[in-house]
FIKOLZA-1660 file (N, C-alpha, C; in steps of 0.1 Angstrom, whole numbers, plus 5000, padded with zeros to 4 digits):
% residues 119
   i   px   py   pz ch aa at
   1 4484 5032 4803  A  X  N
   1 4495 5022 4802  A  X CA
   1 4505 5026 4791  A  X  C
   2 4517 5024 4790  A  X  N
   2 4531 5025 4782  A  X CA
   2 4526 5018 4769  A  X  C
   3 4529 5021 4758  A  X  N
   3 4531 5013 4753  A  X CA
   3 4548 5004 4751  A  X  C
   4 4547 4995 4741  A  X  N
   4 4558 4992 4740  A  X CA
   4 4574 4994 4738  A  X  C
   5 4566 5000 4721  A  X  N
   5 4578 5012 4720  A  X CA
   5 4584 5025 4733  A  X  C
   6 4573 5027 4739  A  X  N
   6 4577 5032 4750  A  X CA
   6 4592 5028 4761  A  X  C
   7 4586 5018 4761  A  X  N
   7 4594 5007 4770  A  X CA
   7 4605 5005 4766  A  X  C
   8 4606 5001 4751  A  X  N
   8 4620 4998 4745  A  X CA
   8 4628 5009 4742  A  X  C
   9 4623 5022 4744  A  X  N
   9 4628 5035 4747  A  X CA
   9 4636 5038 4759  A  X  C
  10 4624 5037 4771  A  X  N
  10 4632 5039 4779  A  X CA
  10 4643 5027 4785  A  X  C
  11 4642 5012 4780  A  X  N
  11 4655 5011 4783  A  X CA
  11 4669 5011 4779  A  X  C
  12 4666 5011 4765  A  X  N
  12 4678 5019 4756  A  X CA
  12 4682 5032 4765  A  X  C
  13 4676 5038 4770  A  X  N
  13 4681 5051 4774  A  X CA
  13 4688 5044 4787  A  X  C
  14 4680 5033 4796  A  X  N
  14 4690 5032 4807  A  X CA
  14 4703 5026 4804  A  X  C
  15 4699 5020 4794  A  X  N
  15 4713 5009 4794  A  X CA
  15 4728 5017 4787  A  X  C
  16 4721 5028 4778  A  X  N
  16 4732 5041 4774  A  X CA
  16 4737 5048 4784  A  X  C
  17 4729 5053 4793  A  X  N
  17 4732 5059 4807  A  X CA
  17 4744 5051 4813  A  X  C
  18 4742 5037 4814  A  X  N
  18 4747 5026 4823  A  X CA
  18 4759 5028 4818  A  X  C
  19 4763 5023 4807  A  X  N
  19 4779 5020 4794  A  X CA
  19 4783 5032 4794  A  X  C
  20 4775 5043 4797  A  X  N
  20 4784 5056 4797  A  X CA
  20 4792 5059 4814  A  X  C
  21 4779 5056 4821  A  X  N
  21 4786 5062 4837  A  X CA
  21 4798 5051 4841  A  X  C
  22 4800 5039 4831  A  X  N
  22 4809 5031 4833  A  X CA
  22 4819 5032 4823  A  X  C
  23 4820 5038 4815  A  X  N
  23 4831 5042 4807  A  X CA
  23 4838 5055 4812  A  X  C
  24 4829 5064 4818  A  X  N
  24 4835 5078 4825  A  X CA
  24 4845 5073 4838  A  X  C
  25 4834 5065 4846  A  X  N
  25 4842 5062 4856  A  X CA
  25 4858 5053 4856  A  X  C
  26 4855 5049 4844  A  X  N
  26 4870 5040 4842  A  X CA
  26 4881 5048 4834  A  X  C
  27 4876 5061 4826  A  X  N
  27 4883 5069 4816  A  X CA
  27 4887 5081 4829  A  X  C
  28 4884 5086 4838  A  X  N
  28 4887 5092 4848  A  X CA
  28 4890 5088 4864  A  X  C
  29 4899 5080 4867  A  X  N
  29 4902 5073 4878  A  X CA
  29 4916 5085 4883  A  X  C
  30 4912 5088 4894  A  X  N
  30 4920 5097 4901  A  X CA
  30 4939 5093 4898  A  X  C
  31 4949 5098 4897  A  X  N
  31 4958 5102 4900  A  X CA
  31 4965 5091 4903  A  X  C
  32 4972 5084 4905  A  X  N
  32 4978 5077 4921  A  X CA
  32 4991 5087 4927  A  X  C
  33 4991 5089 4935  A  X  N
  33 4997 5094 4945  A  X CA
  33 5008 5096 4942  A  X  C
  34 5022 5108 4942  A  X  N
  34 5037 5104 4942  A  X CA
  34 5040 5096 4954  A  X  C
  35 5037 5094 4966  A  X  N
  35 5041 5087 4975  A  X CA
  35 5033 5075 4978  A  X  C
  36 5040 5062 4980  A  X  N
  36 5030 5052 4981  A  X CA
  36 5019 5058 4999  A  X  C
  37 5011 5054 5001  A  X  N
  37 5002 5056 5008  A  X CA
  37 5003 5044 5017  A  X  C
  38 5002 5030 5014  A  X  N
  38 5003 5013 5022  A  X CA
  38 5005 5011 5012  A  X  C
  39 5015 4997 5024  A  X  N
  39 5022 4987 5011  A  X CA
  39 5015 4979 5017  A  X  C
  40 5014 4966 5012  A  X  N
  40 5013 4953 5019  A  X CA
  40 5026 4944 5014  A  X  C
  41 5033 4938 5025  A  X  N
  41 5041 4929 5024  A  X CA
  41 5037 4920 5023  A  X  C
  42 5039 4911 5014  A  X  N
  42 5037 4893 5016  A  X CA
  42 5048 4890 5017  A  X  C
  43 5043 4881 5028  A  X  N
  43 5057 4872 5032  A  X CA
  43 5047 4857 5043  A  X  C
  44 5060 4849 5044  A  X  N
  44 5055 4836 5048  A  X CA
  44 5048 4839 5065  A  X  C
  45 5053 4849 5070  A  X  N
  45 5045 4845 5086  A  X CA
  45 5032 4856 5083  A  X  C
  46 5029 4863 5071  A  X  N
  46 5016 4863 5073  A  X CA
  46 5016 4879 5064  A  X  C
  47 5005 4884 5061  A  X  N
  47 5009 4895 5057  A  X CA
  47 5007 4907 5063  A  X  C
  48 5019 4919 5064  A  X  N
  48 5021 4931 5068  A  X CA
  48 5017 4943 5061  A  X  C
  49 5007 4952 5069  A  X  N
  49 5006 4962 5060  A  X CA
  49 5008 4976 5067  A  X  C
  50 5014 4978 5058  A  X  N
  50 5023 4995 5059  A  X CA
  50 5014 5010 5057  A  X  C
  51 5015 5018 5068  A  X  N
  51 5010 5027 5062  A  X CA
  51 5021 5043 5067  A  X  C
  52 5023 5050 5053  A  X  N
  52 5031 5058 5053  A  X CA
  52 5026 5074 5061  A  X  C
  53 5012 5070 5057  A  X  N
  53 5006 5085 5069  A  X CA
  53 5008 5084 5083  A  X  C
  54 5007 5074 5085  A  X  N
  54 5007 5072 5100  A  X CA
  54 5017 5071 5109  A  X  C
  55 5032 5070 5101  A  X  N
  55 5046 5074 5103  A  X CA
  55 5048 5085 5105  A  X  C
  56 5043 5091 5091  A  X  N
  56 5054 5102 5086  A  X CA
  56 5042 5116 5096  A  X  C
  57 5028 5112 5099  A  X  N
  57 5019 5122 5103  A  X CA
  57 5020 5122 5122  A  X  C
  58 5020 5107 5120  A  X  N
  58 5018 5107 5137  A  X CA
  58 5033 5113 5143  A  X  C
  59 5039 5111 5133  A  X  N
  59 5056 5100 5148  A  X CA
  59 5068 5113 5136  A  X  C
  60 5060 5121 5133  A  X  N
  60 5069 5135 5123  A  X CA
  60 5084 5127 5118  A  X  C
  61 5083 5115 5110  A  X  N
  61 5095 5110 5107  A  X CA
  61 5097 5115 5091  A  X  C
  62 5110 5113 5090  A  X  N
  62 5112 5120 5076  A  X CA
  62 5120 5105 5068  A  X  C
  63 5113 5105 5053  A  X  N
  63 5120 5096 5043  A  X CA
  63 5133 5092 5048  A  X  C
  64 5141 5095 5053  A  X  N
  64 5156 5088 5058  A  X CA
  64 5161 5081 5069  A  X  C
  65 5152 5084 5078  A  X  N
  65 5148 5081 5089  A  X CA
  65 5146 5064 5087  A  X  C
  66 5137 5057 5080  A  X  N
  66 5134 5045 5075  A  X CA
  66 5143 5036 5061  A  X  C
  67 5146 5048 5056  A  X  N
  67 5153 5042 5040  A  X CA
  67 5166 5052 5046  A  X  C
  68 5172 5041 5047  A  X  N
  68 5186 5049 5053  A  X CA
  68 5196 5055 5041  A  X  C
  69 5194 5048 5030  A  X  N
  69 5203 5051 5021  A  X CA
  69 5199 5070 5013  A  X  C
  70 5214 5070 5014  A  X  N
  70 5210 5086 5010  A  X CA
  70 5210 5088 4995  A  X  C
  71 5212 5079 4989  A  X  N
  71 5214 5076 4970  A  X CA
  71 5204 5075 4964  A  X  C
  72 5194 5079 4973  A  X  N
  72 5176 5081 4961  A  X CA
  72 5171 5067 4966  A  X  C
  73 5180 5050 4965  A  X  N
  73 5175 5039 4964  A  X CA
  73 5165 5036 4981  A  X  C
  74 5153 5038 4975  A  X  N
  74 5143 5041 4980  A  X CA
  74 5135 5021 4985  A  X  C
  75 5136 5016 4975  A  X  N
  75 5132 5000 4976  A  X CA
  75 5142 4991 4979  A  X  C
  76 5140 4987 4993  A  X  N
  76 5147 4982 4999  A  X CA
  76 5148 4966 4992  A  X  C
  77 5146 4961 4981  A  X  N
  77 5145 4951 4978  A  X CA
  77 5157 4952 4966  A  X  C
  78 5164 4967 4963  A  X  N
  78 5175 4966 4956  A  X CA
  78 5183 4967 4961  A  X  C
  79 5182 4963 4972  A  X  N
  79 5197 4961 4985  A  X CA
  79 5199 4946 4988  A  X  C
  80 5184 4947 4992  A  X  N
  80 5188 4934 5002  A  X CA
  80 5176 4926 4999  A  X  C
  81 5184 4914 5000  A  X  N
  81 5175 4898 4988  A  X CA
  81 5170 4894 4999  A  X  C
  82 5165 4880 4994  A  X  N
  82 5155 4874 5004  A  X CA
  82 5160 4868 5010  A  X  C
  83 5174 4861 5008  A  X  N
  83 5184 4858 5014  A  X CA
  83 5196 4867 5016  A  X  C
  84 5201 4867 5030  A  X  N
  84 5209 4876 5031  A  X CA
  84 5222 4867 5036  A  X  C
  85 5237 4878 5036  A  X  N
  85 5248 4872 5039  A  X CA
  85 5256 4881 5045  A  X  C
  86 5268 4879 5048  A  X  N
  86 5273 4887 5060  A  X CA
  86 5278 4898 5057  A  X  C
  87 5272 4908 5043  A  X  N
  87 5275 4922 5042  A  X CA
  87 5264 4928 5043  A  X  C
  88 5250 4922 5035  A  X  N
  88 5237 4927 5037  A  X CA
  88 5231 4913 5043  A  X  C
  89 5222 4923 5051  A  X  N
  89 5211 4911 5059  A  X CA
  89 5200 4911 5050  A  X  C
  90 5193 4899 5052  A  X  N
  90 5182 4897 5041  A  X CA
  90 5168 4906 5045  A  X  C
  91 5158 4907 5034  A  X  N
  91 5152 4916 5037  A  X CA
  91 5142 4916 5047  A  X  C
  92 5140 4903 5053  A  X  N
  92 5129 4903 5063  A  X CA
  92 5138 4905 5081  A  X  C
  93 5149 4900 5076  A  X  N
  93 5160 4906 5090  A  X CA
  93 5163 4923 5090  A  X  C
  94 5162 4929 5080  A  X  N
  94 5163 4943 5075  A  X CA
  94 5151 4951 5081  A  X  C
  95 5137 4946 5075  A  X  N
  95 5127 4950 5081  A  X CA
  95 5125 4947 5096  A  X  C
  96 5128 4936 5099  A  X  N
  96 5126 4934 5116  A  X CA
  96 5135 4945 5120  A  X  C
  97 5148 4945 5121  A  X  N
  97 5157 4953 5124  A  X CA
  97 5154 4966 5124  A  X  C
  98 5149 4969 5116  A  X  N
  98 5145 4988 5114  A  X CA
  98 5135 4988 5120  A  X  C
  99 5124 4984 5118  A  X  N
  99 5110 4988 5122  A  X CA
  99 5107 4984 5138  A  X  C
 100 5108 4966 5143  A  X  N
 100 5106 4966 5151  A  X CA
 100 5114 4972 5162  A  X  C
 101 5127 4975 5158  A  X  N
 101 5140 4985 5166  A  X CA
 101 5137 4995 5170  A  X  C
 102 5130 5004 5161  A  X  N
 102 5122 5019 5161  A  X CA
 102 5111 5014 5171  A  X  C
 103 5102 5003 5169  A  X  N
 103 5091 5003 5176  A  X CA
 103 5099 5000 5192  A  X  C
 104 5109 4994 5196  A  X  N
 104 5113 4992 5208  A  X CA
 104 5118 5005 5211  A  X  C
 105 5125 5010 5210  A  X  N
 105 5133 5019 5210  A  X CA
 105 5121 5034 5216  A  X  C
 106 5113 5034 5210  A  X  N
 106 5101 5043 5210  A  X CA
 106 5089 5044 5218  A  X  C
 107 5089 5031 5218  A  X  N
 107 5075 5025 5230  A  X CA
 107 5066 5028 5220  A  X  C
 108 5067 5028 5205  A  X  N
 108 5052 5032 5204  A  X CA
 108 5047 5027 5192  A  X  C
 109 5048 5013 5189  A  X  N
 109 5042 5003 5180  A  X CA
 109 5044 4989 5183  A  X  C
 110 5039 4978 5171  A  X  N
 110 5038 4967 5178  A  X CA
 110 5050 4959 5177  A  X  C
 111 5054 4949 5188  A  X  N
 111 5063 4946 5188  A  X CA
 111 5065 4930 5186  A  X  C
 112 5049 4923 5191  A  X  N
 112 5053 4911 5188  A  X CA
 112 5046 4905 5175  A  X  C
 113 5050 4890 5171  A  X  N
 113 5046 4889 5156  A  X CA
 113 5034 4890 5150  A  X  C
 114 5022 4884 5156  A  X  N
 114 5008 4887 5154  A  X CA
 114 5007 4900 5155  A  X  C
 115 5011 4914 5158  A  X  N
 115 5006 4922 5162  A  X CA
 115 5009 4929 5140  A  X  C
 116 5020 4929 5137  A  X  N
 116 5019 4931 5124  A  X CA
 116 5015 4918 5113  A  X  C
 117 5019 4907 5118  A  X  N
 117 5019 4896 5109  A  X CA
 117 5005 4892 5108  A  X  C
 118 4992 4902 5106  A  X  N
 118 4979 4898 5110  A  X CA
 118 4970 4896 5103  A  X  C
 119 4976 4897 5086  A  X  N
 119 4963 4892 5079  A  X CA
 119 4969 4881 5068  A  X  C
% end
């Protein structure tokens, strides 16, 4: 049988083990990515989520293609507000307009509103 001191040995050792493999794991967390990977949009009819591989991998589109502006401004949310008016459209008429346009246009994504509006 163990003795005690035994015991209180080896759990000192697990619980050091424990506070360390959780300090490593938080002190070395991979990179994030230069390009976002998914976005998720919130918005009121439900939320949308984006994925950039699946564009740019499946359907060979390039950064311009989607962000039309050729001035770097890359976030379409420093264009166009949540309300829009008759020089910019607002940003959820922006996003319909681009994306689901491309998806008609293409035959090859979804088109009606549950189909992105799904979680």
């Amino acid at each position: 049988m163990t003795s005690q001191r035994d015991l209180k040995i080896a759990i000192f050792m697990m619980v050091t083990f424990l506070v360390t493999g959780i300090i490593c794991y938080a002190s070395f967390t991979p990179p994030a990515p230069e390009e976002p990977i998914r976005l998720m949009f919130q918005n009121k009819g439900g939320k949308v989520l984006f994925t950039h591989s699946g564009h740019i991998g499946n359907y060979s589109l390039d950064c311009i293609d989607c962000h039309h502006n050729d001035d770097g401004t890359y976030n379409c949310s420093q264009c166009h507000e949540e309300t829009g008016d008759e020089s910019m459209p607002s940003r959820a008429d922006a996003f319909h307009s681009q994306c689901k346009g491309c998806h008609e246009e293409n035959g090859s994504g979804p088109v009606e509103c549950n189909s992105c509006h799904s979680l």
